[in-house]
Backbone bond lengths (Angstrom), bond angles and torsions (degrees), N, CA, C in turn:
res aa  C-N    CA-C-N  psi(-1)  N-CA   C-N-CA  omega(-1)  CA-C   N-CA-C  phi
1 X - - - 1.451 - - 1.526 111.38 -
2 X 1.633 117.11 -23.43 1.318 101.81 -175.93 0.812 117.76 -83.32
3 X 1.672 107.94 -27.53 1.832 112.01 174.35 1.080 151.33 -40.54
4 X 1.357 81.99 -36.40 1.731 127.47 166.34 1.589 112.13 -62.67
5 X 1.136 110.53 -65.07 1.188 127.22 -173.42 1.875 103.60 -60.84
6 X 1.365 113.09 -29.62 1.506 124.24 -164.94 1.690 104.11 -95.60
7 X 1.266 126.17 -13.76 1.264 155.02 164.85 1.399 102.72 -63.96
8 X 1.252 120.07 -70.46 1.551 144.98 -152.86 1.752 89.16 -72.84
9 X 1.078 119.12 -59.68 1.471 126.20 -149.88 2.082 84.79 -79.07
10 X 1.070 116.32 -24.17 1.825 115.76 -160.51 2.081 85.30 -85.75
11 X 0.950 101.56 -50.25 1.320 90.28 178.89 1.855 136.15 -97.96
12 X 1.264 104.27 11.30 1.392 109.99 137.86 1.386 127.13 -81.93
13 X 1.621 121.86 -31.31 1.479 112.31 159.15 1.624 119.54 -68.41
14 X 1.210 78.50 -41.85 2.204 65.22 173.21 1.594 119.66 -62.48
15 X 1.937 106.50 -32.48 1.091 97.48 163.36 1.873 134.19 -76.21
16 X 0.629 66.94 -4.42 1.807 82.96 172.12 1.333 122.37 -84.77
17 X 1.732 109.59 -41.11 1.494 114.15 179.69 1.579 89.51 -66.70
18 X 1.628 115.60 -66.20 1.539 100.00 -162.25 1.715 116.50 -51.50
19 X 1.172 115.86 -39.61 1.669 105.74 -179.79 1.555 111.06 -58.50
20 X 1.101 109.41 -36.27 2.052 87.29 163.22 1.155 133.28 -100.14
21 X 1.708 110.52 7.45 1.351 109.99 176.69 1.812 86.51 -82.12
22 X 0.620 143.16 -79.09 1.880 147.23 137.24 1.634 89.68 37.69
23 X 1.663 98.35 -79.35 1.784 103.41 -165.41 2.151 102.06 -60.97
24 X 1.168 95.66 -36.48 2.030 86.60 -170.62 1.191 97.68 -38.22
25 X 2.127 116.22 -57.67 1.546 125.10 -149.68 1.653 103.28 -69.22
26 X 1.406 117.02 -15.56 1.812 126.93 -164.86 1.478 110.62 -105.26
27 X 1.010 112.87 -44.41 1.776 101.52 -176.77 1.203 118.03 -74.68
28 X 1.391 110.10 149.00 1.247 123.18 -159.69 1.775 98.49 -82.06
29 X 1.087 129.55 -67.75 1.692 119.93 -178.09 1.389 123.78 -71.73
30 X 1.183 96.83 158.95 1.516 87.79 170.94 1.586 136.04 -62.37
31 X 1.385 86.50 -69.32 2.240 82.09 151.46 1.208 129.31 -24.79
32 X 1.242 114.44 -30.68 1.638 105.16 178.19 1.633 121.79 -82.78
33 X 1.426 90.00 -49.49 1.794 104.02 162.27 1.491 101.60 -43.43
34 X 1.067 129.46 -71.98 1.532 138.75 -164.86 1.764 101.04 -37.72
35 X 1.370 88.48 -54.32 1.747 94.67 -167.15 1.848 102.59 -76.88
36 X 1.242 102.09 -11.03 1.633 95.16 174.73 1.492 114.46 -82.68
37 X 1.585 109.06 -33.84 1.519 135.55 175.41 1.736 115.69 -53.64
38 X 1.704 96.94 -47.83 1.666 103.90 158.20 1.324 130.30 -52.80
39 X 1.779 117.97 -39.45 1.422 116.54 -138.78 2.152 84.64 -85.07
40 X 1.676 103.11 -31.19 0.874 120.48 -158.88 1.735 109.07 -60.29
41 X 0.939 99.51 -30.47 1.427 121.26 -173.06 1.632 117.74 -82.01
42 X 1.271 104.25 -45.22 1.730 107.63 -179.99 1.478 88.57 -90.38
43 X 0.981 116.01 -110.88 1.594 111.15 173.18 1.807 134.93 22.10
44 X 1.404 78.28 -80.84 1.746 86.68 175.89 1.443 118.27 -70.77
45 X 1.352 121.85 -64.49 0.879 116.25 159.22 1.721 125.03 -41.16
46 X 1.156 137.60 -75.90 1.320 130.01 139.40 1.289 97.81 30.91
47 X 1.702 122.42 -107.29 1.294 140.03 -142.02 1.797 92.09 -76.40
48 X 1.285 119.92 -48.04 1.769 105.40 155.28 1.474 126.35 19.30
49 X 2.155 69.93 -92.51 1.059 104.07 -160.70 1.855 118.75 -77.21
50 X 1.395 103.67 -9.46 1.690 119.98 167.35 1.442 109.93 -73.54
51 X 1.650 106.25 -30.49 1.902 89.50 -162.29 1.419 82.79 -93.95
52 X 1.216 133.23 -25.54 1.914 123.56 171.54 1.452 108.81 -34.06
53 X 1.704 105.88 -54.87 1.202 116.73 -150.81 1.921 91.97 -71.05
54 X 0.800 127.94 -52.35 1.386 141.62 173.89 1.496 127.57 -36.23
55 X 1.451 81.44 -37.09 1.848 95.54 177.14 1.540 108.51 -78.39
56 X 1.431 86.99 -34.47 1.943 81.77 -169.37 1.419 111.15 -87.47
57 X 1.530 109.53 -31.60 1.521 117.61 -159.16 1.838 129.28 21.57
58 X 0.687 90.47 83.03 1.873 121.38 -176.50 1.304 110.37 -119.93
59 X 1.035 130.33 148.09 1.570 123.74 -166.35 2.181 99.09 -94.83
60 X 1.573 90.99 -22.23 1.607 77.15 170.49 1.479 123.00 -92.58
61 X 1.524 118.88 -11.30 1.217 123.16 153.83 1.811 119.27 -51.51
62 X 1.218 116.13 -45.50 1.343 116.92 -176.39 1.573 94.14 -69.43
63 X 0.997 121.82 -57.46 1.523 113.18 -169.63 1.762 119.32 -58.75
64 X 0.848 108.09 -18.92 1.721 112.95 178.26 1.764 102.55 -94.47
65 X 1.370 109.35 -33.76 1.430 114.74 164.22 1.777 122.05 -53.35
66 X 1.513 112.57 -53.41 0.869 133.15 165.48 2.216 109.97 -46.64
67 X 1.358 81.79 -72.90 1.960 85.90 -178.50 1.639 105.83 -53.93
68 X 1.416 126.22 -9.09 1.444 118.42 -169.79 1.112 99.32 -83.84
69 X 1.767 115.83 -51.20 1.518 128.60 -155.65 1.528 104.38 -79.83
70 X 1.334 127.23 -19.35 1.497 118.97 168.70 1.660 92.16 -91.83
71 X 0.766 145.35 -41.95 1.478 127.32 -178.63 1.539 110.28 -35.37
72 X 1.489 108.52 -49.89 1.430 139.83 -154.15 1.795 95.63 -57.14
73 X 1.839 87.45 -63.49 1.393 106.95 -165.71 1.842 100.78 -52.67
74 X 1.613 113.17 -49.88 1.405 106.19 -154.42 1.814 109.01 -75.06
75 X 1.465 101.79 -19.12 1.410 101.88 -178.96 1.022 105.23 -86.16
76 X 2.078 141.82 17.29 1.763 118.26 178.79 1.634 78.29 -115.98
């Protein structure tokens, strides 16, 4: 079941990175790229870095998962 679940979560971040790597090359201003460049980053990565954590499930995997995704969050 987690696999599944670690599957699911790996390819909504990949799908996520590609839909705004998609939006950087498509929008017309810069601001928008920028803000597509962000979503891509917390987000995608984000869910990544959740179905990683999922696959391995280790209690020090969650914890480095955890310190990545607030890193993530405080640096956008």
């Amino acid at each position: 079941m987690t696999t599944l679940l670690a599957c699911l979560f790996l390819l909504a971040g990949a799908s996520v990175s590609l839909l705004a790597a998609i939006g950087v090359l498509r929008l017309p201003d810069f601001f928008m790229r920028m803000h597509a460049a962000t979503k891509a980053g917390v987000a995608g990565c984000g869910l990544v870095l959740i179905g990683v954590a999922l696959a391995d499930g280790s209690a020090a995997t969650w914890a480095k998962v955890s310190i990545a995704l607030v890193f993530l969050l405080l640096t956008t």
